[in-house]
C-alpha positions in Angstrom: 1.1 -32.6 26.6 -0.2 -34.0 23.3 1.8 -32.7 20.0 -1.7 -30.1 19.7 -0.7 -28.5 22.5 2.7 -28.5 22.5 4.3 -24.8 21.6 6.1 -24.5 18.0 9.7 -24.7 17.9 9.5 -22.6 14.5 12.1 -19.8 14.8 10.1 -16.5 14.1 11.8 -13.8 12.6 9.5 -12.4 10.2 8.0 -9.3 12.0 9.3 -6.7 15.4 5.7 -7.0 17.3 5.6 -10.6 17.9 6.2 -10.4 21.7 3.9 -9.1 24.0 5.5 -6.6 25.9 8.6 -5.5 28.0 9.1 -6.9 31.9 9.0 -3.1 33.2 6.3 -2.3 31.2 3.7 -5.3 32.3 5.2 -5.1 35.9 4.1 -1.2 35.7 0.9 -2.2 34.6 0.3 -4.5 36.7 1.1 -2.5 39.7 -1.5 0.5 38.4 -4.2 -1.4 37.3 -6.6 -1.2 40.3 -6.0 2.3 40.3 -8.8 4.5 38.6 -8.0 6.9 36.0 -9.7 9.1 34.2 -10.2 8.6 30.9 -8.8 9.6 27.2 -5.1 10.5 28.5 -6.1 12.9 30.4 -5.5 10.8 33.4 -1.8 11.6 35.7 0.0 8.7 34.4 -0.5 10.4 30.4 0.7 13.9 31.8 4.0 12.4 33.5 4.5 10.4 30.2 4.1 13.5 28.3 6.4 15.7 30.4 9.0 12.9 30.0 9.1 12.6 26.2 9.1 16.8 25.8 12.1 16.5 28.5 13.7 13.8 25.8 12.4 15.7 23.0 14.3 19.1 24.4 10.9 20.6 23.4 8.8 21.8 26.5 6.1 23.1 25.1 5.1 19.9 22.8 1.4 18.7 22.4 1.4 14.8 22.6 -1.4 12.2 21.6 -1.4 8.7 22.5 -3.2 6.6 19.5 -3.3 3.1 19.3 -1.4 1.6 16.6 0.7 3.2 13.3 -1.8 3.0 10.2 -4.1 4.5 12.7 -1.6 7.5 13.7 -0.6 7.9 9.9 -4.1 8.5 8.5 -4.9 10.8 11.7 -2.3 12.8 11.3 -2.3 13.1 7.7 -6.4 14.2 7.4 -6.1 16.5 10.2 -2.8 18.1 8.6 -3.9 18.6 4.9 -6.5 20.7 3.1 -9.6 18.5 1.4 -7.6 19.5 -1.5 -4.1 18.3 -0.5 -2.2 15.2 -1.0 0.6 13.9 1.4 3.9 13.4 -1.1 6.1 10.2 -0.1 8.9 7.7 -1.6 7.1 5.1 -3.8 8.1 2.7 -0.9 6.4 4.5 1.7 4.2 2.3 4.4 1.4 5.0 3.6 1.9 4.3 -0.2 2.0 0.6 0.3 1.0 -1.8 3.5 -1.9 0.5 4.5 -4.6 -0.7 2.2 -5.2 2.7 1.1 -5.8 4.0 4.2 -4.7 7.2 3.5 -6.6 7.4 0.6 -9.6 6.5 2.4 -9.5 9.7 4.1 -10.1 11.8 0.5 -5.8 12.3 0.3 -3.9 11.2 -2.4 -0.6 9.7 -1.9 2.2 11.5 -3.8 4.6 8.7 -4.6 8.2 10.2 -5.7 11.8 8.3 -6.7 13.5 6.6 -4.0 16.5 4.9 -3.1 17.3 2.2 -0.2 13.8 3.7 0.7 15.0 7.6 1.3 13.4 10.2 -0.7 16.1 12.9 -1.9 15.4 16.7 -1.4 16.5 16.6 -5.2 13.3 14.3 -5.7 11.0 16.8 -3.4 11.9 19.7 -5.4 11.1 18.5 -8.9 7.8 16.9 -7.3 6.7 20.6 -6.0 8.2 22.1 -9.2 6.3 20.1 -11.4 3.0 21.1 -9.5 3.6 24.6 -9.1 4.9 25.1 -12.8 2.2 23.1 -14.4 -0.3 25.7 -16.0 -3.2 23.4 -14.9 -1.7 22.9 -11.5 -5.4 24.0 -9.7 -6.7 20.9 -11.5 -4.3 18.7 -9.4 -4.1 17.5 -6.4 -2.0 20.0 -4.2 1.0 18.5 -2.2 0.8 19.4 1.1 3.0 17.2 3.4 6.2 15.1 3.1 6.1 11.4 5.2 8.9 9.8 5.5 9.9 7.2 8.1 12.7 7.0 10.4 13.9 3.9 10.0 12.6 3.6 6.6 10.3 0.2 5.2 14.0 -1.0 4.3 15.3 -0.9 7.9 17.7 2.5 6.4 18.3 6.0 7.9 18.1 9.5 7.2 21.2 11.1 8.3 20.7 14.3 10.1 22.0 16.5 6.8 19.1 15.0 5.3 16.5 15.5 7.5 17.5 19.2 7.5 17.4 19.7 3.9 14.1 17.9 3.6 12.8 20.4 6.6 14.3 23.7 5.0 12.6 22.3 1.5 9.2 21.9 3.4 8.8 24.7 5.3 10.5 27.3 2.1 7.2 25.7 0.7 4.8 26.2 3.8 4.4 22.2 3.7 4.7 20.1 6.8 7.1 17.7 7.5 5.8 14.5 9.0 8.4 11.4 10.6 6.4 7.7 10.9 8.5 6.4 13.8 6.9 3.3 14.0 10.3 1.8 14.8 12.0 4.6 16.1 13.8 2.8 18.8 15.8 0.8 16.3 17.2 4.4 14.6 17.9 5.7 17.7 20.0 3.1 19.1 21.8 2.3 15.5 25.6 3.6 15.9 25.5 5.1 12.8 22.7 7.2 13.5 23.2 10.6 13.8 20.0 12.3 14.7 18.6 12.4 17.8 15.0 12.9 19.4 15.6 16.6 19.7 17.1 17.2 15.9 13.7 15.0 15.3 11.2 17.6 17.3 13.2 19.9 15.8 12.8 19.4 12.5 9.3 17.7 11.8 6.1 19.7 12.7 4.5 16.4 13.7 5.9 12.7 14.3 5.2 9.4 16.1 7.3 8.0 19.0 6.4 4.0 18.4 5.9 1.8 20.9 4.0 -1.1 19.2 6.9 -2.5 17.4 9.0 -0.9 20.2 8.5 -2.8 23.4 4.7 -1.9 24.3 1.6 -3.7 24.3 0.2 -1.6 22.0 0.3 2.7 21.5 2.1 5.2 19.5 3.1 8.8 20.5 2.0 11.8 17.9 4.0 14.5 19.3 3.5 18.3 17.4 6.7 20.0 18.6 4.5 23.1 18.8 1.3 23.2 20.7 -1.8 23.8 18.3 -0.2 22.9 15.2 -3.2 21.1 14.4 -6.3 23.2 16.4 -8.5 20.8 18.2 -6.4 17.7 17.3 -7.9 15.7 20.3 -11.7 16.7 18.6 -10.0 15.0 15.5 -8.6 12.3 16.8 -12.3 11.1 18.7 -13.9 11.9 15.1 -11.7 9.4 13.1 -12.6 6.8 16.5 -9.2 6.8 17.3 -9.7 8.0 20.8 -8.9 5.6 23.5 -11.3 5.5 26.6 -8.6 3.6 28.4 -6.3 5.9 27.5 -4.1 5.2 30.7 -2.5 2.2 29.5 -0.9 3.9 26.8 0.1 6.6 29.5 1.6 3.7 31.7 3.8 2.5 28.6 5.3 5.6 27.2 5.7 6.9 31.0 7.6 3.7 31.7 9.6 3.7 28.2 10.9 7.3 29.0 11.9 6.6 32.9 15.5 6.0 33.0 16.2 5.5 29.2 14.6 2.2 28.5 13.2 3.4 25.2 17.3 3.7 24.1 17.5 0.0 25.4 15.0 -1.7 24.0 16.4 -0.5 20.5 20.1 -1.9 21.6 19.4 -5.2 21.8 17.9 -5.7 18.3 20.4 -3.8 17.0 23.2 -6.2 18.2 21.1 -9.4 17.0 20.7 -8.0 13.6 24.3 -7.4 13.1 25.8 -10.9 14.2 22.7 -12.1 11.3 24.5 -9.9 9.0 27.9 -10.9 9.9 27.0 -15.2 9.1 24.8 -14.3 5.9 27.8 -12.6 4.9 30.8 -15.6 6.3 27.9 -18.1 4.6 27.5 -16.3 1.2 24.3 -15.1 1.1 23.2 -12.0 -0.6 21.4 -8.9 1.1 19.6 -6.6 -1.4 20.0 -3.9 0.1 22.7 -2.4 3.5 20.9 -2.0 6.2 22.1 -0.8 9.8 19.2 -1.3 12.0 17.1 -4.1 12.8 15.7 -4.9 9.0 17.7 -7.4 6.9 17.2 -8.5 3.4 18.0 -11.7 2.0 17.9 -13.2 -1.5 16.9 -16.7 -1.2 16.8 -19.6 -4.2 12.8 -20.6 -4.6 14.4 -24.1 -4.5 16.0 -24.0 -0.7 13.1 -21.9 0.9 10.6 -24.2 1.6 12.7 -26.7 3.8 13.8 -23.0 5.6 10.0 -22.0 5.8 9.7 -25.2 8.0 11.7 -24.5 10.5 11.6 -20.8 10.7 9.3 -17.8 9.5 10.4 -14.9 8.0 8.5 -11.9 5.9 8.1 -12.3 2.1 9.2 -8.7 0.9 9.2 -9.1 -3.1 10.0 -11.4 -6.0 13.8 -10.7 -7.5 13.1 -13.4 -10.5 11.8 -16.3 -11.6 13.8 -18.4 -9.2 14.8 -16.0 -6.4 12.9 -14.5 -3.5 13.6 -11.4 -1.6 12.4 -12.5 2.3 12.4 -10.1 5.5 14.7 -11.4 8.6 13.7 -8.7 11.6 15.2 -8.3 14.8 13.6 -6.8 17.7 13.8 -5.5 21.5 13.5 -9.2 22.5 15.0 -11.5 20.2 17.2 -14.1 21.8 20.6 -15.2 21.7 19.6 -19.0 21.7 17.1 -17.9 18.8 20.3 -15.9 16.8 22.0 -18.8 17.5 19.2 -21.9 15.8 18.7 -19.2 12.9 22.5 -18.4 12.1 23.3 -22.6 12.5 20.3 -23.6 10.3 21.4 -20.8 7.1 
């Protein structure tokens, strides 16, 4: 094998979805895929996937959608939630309000950015943003806010503890706004020790939010579950409009079907979890600075401009921000598959 061909020993840490996909998962698919379906989730393999989550969720009556991938659940949702006159509020940090290439905006909805911190928006924040709208004398000029997105973890791999999530609920629905959860990496919350809110508090509180499986384990698929049926009327009509409507939509069925049969989903999350804490535990022993306390799979590192192009050789991580003139801010991420002989090379070359 000529050095072309050869596969890279680069150490890639820089993302969650650079795997294909669990063993159980491609050994399920491999062993349905000669069987015919019928199409756009309404096949038997979506319904038993669909009975298992509302079982997990402790909400029986839940309507779930299978969608492909999370910028494509987020501006679904959002457009088929608010008014032509509504914008969707969110922390300044906010994947809709940043790495979605307006997306959202795209739609005719204008992102509502608010103060954040470590990536949480406050209820404190989400009162003076509806105040100010509601007490402005010119307030039918503006755009209305109409939804609150947040994410669970959040773009800086922290969590909402369950207090929080319940204040931000009581705010939203005081105000007769929804209250929508980007779970995108949802796994990694749920299997984080110091999490304190489960699936159910999650149906519970939201009236819409995504189960994620892309950075989670699958091949590809996200589920939007509305905790109560017809939340959004003729959400599937919706979904097919915006071309989000999978003809195949069976092999998303197969993935979340197989993800919610005997707790993998909780699994998958474990593993990345436990990698990205023996990361934290050398940056720390070596010195290193992380901007910001993370407990799930996420970790940030300040890195001298000088030292990070000999690291850049020999492994890839994510570029989140500039600090200073001389210092870089760059992404280390976990995920369901990360290796120990991998933790190992990164941890020995810091």
């Amino acid at each position: 094998m000529n050095s072309q061909t050869e596969p890279s020993q680069k150490l890639f840490f820089a993302s969650d979805y650079m795997e294909g996909a669990h063993a159980k998962i491609l050994k399920r698919l491999t062993e349905c895929s000669m069987i015919k379906s019928t199409g756009y989730g309404t096949d038997t393999f979506s319904e038993s996937a669909r009975a298992k989550i509302r079982t997990a969720c402790q909400a029986p009556e839940a309507e779930i959608h299978f969608l492909v991938g999370g910028t494509q659940a987020n501006a679904v949702v959002i457009d088929s939630v608010l008014r032509p006159y509504q914008g969707v509020v969110a922390a300044v940090t906010g994947h809709v309000s940043t790495h979605e290439a307006g997306a959202i905006e795209a739609c005719g909805h204008k992102v509502i950015t608010i103060a954040q911190k470590d990536g949480k928006i406050s209820a404190a924040s989400l009162v003076e943003c509806l105040q100010a709208y509601w007490q402005d004398d010119n307030h039918e000029h503006m755009v209305m806010p109409g939804m609150v997105y947040i994410s669970q973890p959040t773009e800086y791999g922290t969590l909402y503890s369950l207090s929080e999530l319940e204040e931000l609920s009581r705010i939203c629905h005081e105000n007769h706004i929804a209250l929508y959860m980007d779970g995108a990496r949802l796994a990694y919350a749920l299997a984080c020790p110091s999490n304190d809110a489960s699936l159910p508090d999650i149906a519970r509180l939201c009236d819409v939010f995504y189960i994620g499986g892309t950075k989670c384990g699958a091949l590809f698929g996200e589920a939007v579950v509305f905790p109560t049926p017809g939340f959004v009327p003729h959400f599937f009509t919706l979904v097919k409009q915006h071309g989000a409507l999978l003809a195949k939509g069976f092999v998303a069925g197969i993935q979340f079907e197989t993800m919610f049969t005997d707790h993998l989903y909780d699994e998958i999350g474990r593993n990345a979890i436990e990698k990205a804490d023996q990361i934290r535990e050398a940056l720390n022993r070596k010195g290193y600075t992380q901007t910001i306390e993370t407990p799930t799979n996420q970790i940030f590192v300040l890195f001298s401009d000088d030292d990070l192009p000999a690291l850049k050789e020999k492994v890839e991580l994510g570029f989140w921000e500039k600090a200073d003139e001389s210092h870089t801010v760059m992404r280390i991420a976990t995920s369901w598959a990360t290796t120990q002989e991998d933790v190992d090379k990164l941890i020995s070359l810091l």
